[in-house]
C-alpha positions in Angstrom: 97.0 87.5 67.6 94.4 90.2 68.5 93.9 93.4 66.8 95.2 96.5 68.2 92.9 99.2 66.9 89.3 99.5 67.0 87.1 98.2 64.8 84.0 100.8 64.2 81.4 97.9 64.9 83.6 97.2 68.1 82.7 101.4 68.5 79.1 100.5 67.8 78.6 97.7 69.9 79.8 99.9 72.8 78.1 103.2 72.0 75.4 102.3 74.6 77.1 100.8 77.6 75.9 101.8 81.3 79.3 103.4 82.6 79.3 102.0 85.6 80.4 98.3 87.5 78.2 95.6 87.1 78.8 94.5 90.1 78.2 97.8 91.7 75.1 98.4 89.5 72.5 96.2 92.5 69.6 97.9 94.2 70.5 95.3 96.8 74.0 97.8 97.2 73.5 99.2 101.2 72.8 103.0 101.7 75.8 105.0 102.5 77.1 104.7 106.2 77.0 108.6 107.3 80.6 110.5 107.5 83.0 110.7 110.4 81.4 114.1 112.5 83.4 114.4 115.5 87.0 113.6 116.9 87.0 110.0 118.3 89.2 107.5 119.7 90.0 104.1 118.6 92.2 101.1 119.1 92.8 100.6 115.3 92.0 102.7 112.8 91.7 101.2 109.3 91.7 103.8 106.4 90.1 102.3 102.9 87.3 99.8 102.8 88.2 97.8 99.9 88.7 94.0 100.7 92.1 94.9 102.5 90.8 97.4 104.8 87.4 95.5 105.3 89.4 92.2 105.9 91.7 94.0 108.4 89.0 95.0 110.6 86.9 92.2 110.8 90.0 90.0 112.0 90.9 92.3 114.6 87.5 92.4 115.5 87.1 88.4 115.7 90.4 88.9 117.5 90.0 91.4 119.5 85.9 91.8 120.8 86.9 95.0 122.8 88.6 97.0 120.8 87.1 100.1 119.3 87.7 99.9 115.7 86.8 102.9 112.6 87.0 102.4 109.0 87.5 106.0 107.1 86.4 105.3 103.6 86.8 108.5 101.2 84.2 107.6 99.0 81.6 104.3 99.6 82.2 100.7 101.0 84.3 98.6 97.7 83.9 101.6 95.0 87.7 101.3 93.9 89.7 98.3 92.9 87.0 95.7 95.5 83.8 96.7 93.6 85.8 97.0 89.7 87.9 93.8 89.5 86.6 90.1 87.5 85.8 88.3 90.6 88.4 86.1 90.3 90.1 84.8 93.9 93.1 82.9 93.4 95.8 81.6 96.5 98.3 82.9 94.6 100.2 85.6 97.1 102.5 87.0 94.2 101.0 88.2 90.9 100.9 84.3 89.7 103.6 81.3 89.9 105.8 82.0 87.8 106.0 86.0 89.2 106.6 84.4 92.6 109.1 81.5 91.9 111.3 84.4 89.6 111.2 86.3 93.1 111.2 84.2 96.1 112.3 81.1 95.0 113.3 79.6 98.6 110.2 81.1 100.4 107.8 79.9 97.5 106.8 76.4 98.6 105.3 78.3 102.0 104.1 81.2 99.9 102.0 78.4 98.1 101.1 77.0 101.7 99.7 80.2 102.7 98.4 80.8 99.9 95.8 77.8 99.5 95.3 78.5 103.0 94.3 81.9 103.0 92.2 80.9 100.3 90.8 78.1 102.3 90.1 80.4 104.9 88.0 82.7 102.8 85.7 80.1 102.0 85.2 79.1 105.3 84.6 82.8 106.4 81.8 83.4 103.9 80.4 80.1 105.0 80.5 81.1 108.6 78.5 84.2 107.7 76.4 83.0 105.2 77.4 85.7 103.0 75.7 84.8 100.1 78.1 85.8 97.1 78.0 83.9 94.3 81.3 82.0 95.8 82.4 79.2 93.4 85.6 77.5 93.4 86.0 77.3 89.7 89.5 77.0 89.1 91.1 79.3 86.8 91.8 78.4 82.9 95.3 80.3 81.1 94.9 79.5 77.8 97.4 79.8 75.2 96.3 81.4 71.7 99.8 81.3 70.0 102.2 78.3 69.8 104.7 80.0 72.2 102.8 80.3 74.8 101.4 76.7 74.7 105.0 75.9 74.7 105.6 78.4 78.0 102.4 76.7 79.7 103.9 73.7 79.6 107.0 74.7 81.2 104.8 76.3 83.9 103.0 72.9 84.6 106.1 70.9 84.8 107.4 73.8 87.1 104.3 73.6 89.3 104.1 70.1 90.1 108.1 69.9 90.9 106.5 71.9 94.0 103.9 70.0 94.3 101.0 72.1 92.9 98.2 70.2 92.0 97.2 71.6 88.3 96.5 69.9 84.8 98.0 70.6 81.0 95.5 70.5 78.6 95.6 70.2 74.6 93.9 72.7 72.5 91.7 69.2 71.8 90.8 69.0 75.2 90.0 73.0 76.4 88.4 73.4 73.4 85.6 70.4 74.2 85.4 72.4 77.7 85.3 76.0 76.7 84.8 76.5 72.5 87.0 78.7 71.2 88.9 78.6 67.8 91.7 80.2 69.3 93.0 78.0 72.0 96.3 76.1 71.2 96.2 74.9 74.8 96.2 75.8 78.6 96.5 75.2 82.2 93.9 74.7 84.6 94.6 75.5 88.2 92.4 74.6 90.7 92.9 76.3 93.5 91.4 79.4 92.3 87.6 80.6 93.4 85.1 83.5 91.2 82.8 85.4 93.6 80.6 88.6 93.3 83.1 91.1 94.5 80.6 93.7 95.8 78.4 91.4 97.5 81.5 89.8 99.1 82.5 93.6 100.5 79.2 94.4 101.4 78.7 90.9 103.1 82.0 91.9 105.0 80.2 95.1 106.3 77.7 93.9 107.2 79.6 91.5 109.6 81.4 94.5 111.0 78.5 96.6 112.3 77.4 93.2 113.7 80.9 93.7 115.8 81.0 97.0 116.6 82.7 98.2 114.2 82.3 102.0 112.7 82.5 102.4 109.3 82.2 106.1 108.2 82.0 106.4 104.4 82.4 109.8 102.4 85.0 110.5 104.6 88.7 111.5 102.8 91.8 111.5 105.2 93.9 114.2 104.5 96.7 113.6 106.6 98.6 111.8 109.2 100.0 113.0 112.5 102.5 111.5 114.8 101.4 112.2 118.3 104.1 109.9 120.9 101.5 107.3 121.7 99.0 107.5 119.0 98.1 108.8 115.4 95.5 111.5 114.6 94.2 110.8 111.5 92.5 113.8 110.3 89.4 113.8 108.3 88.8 117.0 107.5 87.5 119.6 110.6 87.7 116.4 112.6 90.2 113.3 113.5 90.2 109.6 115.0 93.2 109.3 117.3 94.5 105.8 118.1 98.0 103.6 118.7 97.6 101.3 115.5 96.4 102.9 112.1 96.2 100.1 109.1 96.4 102.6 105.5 94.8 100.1 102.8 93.9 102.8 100.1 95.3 101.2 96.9 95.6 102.9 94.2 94.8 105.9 95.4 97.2 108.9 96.1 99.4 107.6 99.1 99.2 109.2 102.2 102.8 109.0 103.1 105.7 110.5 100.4 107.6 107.3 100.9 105.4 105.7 98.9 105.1 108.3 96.1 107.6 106.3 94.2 106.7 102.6 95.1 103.1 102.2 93.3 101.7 103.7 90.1 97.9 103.5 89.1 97.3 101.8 85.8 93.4 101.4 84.3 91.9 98.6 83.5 88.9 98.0 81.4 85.9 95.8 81.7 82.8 94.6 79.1 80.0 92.7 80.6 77.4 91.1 78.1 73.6 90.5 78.3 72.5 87.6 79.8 73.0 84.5 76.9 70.4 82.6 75.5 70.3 78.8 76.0 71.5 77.9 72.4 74.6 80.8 72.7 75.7 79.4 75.9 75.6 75.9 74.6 77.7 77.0 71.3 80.2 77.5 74.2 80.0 75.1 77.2 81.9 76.6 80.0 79.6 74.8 81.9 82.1 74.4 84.8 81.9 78.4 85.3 86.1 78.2 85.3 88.0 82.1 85.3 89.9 82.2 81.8 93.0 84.4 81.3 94.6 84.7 77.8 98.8 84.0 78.4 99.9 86.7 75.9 102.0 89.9 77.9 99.1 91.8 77.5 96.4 89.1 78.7 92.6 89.4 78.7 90.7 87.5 81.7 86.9 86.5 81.3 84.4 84.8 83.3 80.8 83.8 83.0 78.4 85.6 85.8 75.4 83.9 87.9 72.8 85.1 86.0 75.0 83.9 82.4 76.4 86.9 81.7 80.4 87.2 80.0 82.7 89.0 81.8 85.6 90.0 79.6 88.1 91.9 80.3 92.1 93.4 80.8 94.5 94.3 77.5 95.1 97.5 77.9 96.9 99.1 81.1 96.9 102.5 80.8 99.2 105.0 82.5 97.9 108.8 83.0 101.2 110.2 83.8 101.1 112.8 86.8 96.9 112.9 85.9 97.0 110.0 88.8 93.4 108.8 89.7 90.3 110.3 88.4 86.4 109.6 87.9 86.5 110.4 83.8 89.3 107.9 83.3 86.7 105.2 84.6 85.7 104.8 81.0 87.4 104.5 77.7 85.8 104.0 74.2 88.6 102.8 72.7 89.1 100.8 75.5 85.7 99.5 75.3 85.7 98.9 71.5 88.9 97.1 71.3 88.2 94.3 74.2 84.5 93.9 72.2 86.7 93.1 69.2 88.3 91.2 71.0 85.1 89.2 72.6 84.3 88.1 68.8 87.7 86.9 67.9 87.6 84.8 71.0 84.0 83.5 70.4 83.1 84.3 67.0 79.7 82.6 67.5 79.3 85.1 70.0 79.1 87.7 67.5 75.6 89.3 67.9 75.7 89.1 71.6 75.3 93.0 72.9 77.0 94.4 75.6 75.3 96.2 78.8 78.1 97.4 81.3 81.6 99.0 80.9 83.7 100.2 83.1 87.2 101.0 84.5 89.4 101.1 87.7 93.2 102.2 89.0 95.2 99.3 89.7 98.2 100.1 92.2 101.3 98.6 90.6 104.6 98.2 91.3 108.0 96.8 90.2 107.5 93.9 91.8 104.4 93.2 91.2 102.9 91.9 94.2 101.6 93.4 97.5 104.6 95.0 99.8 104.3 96.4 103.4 106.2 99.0 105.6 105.5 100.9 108.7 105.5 104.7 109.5 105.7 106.1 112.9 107.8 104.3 115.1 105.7 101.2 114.0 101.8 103.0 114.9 101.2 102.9 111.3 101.7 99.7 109.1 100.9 100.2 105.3 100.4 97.4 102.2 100.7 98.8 98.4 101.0 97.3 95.3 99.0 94.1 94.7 98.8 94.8 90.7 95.7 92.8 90.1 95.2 89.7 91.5 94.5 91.1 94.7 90.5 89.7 95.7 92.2 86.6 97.7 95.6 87.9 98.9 94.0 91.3 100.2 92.8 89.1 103.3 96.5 87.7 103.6 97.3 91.2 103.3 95.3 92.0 106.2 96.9 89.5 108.5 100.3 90.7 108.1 99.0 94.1 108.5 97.7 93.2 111.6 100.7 91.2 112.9 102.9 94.3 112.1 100.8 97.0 113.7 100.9 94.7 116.8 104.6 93.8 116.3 104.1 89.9 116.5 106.8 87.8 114.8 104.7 85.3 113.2 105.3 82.6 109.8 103.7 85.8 108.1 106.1 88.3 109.1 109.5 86.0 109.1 109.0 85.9 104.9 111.6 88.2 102.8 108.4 88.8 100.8 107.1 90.7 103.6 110.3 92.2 104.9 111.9 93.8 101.8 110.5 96.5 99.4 110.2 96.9 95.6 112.6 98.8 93.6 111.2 102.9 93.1 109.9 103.9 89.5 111.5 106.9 88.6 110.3 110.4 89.0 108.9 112.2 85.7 108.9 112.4 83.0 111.3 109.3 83.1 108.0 107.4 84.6 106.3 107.8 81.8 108.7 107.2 78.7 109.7 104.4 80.5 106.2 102.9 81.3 105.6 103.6 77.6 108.5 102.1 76.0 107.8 99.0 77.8 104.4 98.8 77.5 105.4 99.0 73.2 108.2 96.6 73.5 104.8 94.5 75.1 103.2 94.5 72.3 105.6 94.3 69.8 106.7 90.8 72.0 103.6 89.5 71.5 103.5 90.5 67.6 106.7 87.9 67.5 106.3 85.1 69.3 106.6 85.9 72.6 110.4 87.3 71.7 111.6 90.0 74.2 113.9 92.7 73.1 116.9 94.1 74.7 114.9 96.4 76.7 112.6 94.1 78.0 115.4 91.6 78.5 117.3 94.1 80.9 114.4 94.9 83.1 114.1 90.9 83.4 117.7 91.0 84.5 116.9 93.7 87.2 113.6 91.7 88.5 111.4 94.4 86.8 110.1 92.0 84.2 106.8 93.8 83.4 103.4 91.8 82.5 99.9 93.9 82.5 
């Protein structure tokens, strides 16, 4: 069981930490595209250049070599969620299996198809391109560091290969002899999961799109949305791009349309990243396979070694700001920080004098379903996708396929799935948000205090589909 407050040498080992993404942190990171300066017309207009919005242009550019296509970005090319996350690309379309088969159980042996194929098709992409991103298919690691939860992962894997999922059990014997850590009771490797350099992978991406055409304008906030007949202005200030199909892909960030004022919340995440290890640290702990790790507790830490051998660790905490929303202090957290280093050393304990160099933070869009939904707004010009709540690096590009098959009204295998049709329940408005976001997020911890046993709360909001992991 990991500690929940702060140990002062988990303060101390944090005190000095550049506040900023590693992955962001290159001077190989491109110079700003300049800002959108006039009024211009488009045939799609993507708004966000995270990995949805980036993906969504490139395959209507690879689809469509004529069109005129713009990218508004408010800020620079993957500074949100894209450039903040672990790295970690899985197939998985809904927040994990178990998230899916709870949801969709009839749909999920083609949500799985997709899924390894959008993945697939990722891979082949950055090999098409040569965009050079540390890409690695890995396989990712859920390890179990209490008894119930070796007992759940089992059930998982005997779950996952009734549908035919190709994935392996292992003992706390046998993880521990791959990665060495006192703490593992057990786990469950699934293969079909990649680690990449996020950044690099967006900046790769935009670099493809100027090679096509397309304009990205960076530093450039949309502040609103209006219905024309036959197109959409999208206003950027003094100036607008006008076109018939507008693709919004902005995350976590304040919504654009009210409908979805009550569909997503923005949650923070933290993130430690540790000096490169020595030879004889790294050996202490094998991982030589480079696998992503997550922790199977409700509040789960995930971890991953970097090219150059640095740690990657981690999750925990998700931490609601109430009608405070998204802003640039809450992208750091010392107690944040000095609980997941406490947490490092409980995991590796021979780790203990490793230092780390980078910490940061980043809004993840939630919602009560806890995977990516979509919608359209006026009369169909405008399609939007919401809601990925982590896990997002992979299905963001299957994201971006629907988007475009809804924008251009095409009934496709995509568009036929209930996933795609229907909608997550609304949170409610506050101050109810909050108490209830709060309650649950204590009736969290206190599950994972006892043995992974859910109290009544927790046990209604499973009844109602709103089953809440972080």
């Amino acid at each position: 069981m990991f500690t929940s407050e702060p140990s002062k040498k988990g303060y101390e080992k944090t005190a000095s930490l550049t506040l900023e993404s590693y992955w962001l942190d290159n001077p190989d990171r491109p110079e700003a595209q300049p800002p959108l300066t006039s009024n211009v017309s488009a045939d799609l207009i993507v708004v966000g250049a995270g990995f949805t919005g980036l993906w969504t242009a490139l395959e209507a550019a690879l689809e469509h070599p004529n069109w005129r296509i713009v990218v508004l970005e408010s800020e620079r090319i993957a500074c949100g969620a894209t450039g903040r996350n672990g790295g970690f690309v899985a197939a998985s379309l809904t927040h994990g299996f178990r998230n899916g088969l709870s949801r969709w159980p009839k749909e999920m042996p083609e949500l799985l198809r997709l899924g390894s194929k959008n993945l697939a098709e990722i891979g082949d992409r950055i090999s098409q391109f040569g965009i050079e991103c540390d890409w690695l298919v890995s396989g990712e690691i859920d390890v179990a560091t209490q008894e119930y939860q070796a007992i759940e992962l089992a059930e998982v894997h005997a779950e996952m290969l009734e549908l035919g999922v190709h994935c392996e059990y292992l003992t706390a014997e046998q993880i521990r002899s791959r990665i060495n850590s006192p703490i593992y009771l057990g786990a469950l490797l699934d293969p079909d999961v990649a680690v990449a350099d996020p950044a690099r992978l967006a900046w790769g991406l935009a670099k493809e799109l100027d090679r096509f055409g397309v304009t990205i304008c960076e530093n450039s906030q949309v502040t609103g949305l209006e219905d024309l007949g036959t197109n959409v202005r999208v206003h950027v200030g003094a100036h607008s791009a006008t076109g018939p199909r507008v693709v919004l892909a902005t995350n976590a960030y304040p919504p654009l349309l009210k409908r979805l004022k009550h569909l997503i919340v923005p949650v923070y995440d933290y993130v430690l990243v540790t000096e490169p290890l020595t030879t004889a640290e790294r050996e202490s702990i094998g991982w030589l396979d480079r696998e992503g790790v997550g922790d199977a507790g409700n509040q789960f830490h995930y971890y991953r070694v970097t090219q150059d051998g640095r740690i990657l660790f981690g999750g925990y905490d998700a931490i609601y700001r109430g009608k405070d929303g998204v802003k640039p202090e809450f992208d750091s957290d010392t107690e944040s920080f000095a609980r997941l280093a406490d947490h490092f050393v409980q995991t590796f304990p021979q780790l203990d004098q490793v230092n780390f160099t980078h910490g940061w933070g980043g809004a993840i869009d939630t919602c009560s379903r806890f995977s990516a939904f979509w919608g359209k707004a006026h009369k169909g010009k405008t399609v939007y996708v919401a809601g990925f709540t982590g896990l997002g690096v992979g299905a963001s590009r299957f994201a971006a396929l629907t988007s475009l098959d809804l924008v251009e009204n095409r009934d496709t295998e995509r568009t036929r799935l209930h996933m795609v049709k229907s909608k997550p329940l609304p949170f409610p408005p506050e101050p109810f948000r909050s108490w209830v976001i709060t309650w649950t997020t204590k009736s969290l911890q206190k599950a994972d205090r006892e043995n992974g046993k859910r109290n009544l709360w927790l046990r209604v909001l499973d009844s109602l589909g709103l089953g809440f992991d972080s």
